[in-house]
N, C-alpha and C positions, 0 to 999 in steps of 0.2 A: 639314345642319341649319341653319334661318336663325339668323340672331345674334339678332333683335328678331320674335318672332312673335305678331301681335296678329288675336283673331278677335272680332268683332262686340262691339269694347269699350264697355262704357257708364260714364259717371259722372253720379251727380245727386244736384244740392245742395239743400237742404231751407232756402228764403231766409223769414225772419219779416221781416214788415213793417207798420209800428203802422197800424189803422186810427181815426182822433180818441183823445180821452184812454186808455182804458183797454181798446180791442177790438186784440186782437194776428190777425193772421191769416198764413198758412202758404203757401207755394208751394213746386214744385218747378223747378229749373233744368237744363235738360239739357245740361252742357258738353259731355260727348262722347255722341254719339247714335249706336252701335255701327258703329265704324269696323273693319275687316278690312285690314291689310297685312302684310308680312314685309321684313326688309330682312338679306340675306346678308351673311355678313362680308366685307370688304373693301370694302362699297360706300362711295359719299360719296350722301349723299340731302338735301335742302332739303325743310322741311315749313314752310311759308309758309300765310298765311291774314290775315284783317283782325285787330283789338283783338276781343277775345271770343270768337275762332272755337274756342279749344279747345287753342291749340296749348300753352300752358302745362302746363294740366292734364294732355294728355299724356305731357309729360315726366316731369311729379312721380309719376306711375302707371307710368312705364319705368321712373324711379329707386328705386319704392320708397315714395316718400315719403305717397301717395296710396293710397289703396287701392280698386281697380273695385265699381263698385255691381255689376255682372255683366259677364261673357264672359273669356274664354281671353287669355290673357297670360304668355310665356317671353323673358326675354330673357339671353341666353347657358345656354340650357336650365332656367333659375329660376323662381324664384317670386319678383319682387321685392318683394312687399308680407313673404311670409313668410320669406325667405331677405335680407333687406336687408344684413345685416353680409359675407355672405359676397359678394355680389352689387354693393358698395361697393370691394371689392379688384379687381375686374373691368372696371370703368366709372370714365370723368375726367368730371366736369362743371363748365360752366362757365357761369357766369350774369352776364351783362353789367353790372348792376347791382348785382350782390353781391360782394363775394372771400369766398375762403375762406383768407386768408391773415391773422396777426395784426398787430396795428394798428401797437400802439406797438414790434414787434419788429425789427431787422434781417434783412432778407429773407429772408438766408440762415439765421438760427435757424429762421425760419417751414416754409420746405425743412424742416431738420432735424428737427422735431416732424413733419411730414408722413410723415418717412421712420418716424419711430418708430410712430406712428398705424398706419400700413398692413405694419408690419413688411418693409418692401423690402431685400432683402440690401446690403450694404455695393459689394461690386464694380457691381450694378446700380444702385443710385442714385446711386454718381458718375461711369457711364460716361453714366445718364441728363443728369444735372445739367450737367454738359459739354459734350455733344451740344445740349440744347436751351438754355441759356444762351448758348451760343456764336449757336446759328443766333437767335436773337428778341433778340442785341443787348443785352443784361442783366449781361453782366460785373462791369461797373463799378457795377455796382445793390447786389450785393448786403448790404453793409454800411450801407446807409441803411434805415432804419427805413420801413416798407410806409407812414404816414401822411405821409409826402414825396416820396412818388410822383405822377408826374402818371397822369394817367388814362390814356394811351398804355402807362405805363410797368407799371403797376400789371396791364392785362389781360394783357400780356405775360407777367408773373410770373404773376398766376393759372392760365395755361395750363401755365405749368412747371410750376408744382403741381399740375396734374390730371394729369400724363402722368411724373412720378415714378415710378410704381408699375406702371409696362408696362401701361396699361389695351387693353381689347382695342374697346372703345367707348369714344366722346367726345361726350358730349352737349354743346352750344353753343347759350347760347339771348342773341341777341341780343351778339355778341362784339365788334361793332365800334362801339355803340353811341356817341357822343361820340368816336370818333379822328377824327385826322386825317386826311388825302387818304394820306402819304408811313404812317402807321402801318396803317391798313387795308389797302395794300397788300403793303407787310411781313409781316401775319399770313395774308393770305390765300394768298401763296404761301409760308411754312410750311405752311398745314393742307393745302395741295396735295400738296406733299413729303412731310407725312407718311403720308396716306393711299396715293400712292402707293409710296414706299421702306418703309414698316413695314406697310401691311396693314390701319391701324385703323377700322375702322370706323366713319363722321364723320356725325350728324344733325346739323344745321345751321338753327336757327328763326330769323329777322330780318326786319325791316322794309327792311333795303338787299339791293336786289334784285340787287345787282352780286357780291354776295358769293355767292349760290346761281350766277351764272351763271359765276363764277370756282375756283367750289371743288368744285361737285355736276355728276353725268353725271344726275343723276334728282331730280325734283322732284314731290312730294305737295301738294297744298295742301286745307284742311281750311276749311270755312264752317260757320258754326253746327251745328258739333258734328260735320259728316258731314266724309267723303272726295269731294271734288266734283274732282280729279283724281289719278292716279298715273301716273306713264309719262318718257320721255326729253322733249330741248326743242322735238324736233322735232314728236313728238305736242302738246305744251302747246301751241306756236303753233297748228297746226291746231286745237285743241279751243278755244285763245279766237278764233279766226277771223285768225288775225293778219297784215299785211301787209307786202311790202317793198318800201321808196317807190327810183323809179329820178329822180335829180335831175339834170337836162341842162336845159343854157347850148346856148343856140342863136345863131349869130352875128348873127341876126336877129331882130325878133319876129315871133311865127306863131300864128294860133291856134290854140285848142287842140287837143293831137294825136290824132288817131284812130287808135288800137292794139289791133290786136284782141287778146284778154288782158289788157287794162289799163284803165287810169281816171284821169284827169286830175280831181286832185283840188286842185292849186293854180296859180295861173299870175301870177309876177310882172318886168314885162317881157318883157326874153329867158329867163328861166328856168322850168321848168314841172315840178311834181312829180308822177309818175305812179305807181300803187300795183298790185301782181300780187299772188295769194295765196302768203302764207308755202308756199317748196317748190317754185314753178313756176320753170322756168327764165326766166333773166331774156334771154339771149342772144337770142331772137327777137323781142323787144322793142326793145333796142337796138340790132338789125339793121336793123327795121324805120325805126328814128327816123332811121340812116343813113342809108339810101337817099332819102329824103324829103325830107333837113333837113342844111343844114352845120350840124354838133355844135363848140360851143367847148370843151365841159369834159364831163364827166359821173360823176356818185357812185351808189352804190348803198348805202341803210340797210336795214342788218337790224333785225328787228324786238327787241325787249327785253319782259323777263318785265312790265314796268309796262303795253305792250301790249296785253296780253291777260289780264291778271287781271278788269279789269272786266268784261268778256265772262263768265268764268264764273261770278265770284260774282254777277251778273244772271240767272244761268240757276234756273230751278224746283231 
């Protein structure tokens, strides 16, 4: 049975907007314009999209908080709009720009209201609390009050507070927003670990695209309201067309190279950048440029999710 089973979901907002002094008039807004997917437990999945595509709304409609104008929606076999309370003990969420942690308390009270909220057995929330306090670095945290937290330190804690309660889904909506280089990295391989050593099932929404490429095997992306892909990274680069540039230092300069497979798309001095489609082998290429040419140096760039999103969201 999937974890997250969504068939042809819709939401629409009913926007009033004044027209001169005293004429009000009505629209509707289609956030989500019935979207169809499932995601099995244990996956880790990236659901990416521009400002407006829908992906929020989404979420607040997994969580509960939203409720579908129409279509089918279970997530861990519920009804989250009508089962919310029980469906709360099941799922962590975590929202970049919000805690769910209290302000003026010491960390660690905040934990211990969490535990009471969610009723989490005593042996489990300190074998949790140790476990992930330990791996996100927070020790030393707990006794300062959550509003003298820096922003690195505070998402850290939020995360411990959504994964207290053994959740069996983690929703993440924008997690890394404002860290730093040395703290995004940190959380990201946590949520790797934990998806793969415990199992939980990780949606993942963000604008840094490194964090889907670092934490998810599957990525969805959503455009004004639709599903405008689902599938592994190897399908995404094929589907945005996407390329990898082969970068060779030639001991000389030459012009530009003729390769059959390829495209010389930039050429400065002795160095010349030729592009094959994302998937081809690159080996006959680079054969090729041997025998032809003494090679000083030579790279090869893979392509990235920034690549090819503009390819889809351009597509009808």
């Amino acid at each position: 049975m999937p974890m997250i089973d969504v068939h042809d979901l819709r939401r629409t907002f009913l926007i009033r907007e004044r027209r001169g002094v005293l004429r009000r008039t009505r629209r509707e807004v289609q956030a989500v314009d019935g979207i169809t997917f499932s995601v099995e437990p244990g996956e880790a999945v990236g659901y990416i999209g521009p400002n407006g595509a829908g992906k929020s709304t989404t979420i607040k409609m997994l969580t509960g908080i939203l409720v579908p104008t129409s279509g089918h929606l279970r997530v861990a076999d519920l009804d989250p709009s009508r089962r919310r309370t029980e469906l709360a003990r099941r799922i962590g969420v975590v929202f970049g720009q919000r805690t769910g942690l209290w302000w003026d308390l010491p960390l660690r009270d905040s934990f211990e209201l969490l535990r009471r909220i969610y009723r989490v057995p005593t042996p489990t929330y300190e074998r949790n609390l140790s476990a992930y306090v330990g791996l996100l670095e927070i020790g030393d945290l707990l006794g300062q009050p959550v509003r003298q937290l820096s922003l690195g330190q505070r998402m850290r804690a939020d995360i411990v507070a959504a994964l207290l309660h053994d959740p069996e889904i983690l929703y993440l909506d924008e997690p890394t927003i404002g860290l730093d280089i040395a703290s995004k990295q940190r959380l990201r391989t946590f949520l790797r670990e934990l998806n793969a050593d415990r199992g939980t099932t990780i949606l993942l929404t963000t604008h840094d695209l490194v964090d889907i490429e670092q934490v998810c095997r599957r990525v969805m992306v959503i455009d004004h309201g639709r599903l405008a892909f689902d599938g592994d990274f190897a399908a995404l680069h094929a589907a945005g067309q996407a390329t990898r540039t082969v970068v060779v230092d030639f001991h000389d300069e030459v012009p530009p190279i003729d390769v059959p497979g390829s495209r010389v798309v930039r050429v400065d001095g002795v160095r010349q950048w030729l592009t094959v489609p994302a998937g081809t082998p690159t080996g006959p290429v680079i054969a090729a440029l041997a025998s032809s040419h003494e090679i000083a140096d030579l790279s090869i760039r893979e392509p990235t999710i920034e690549d090819v999103l503009p390819h889809l969201y351009a597509r009808p």
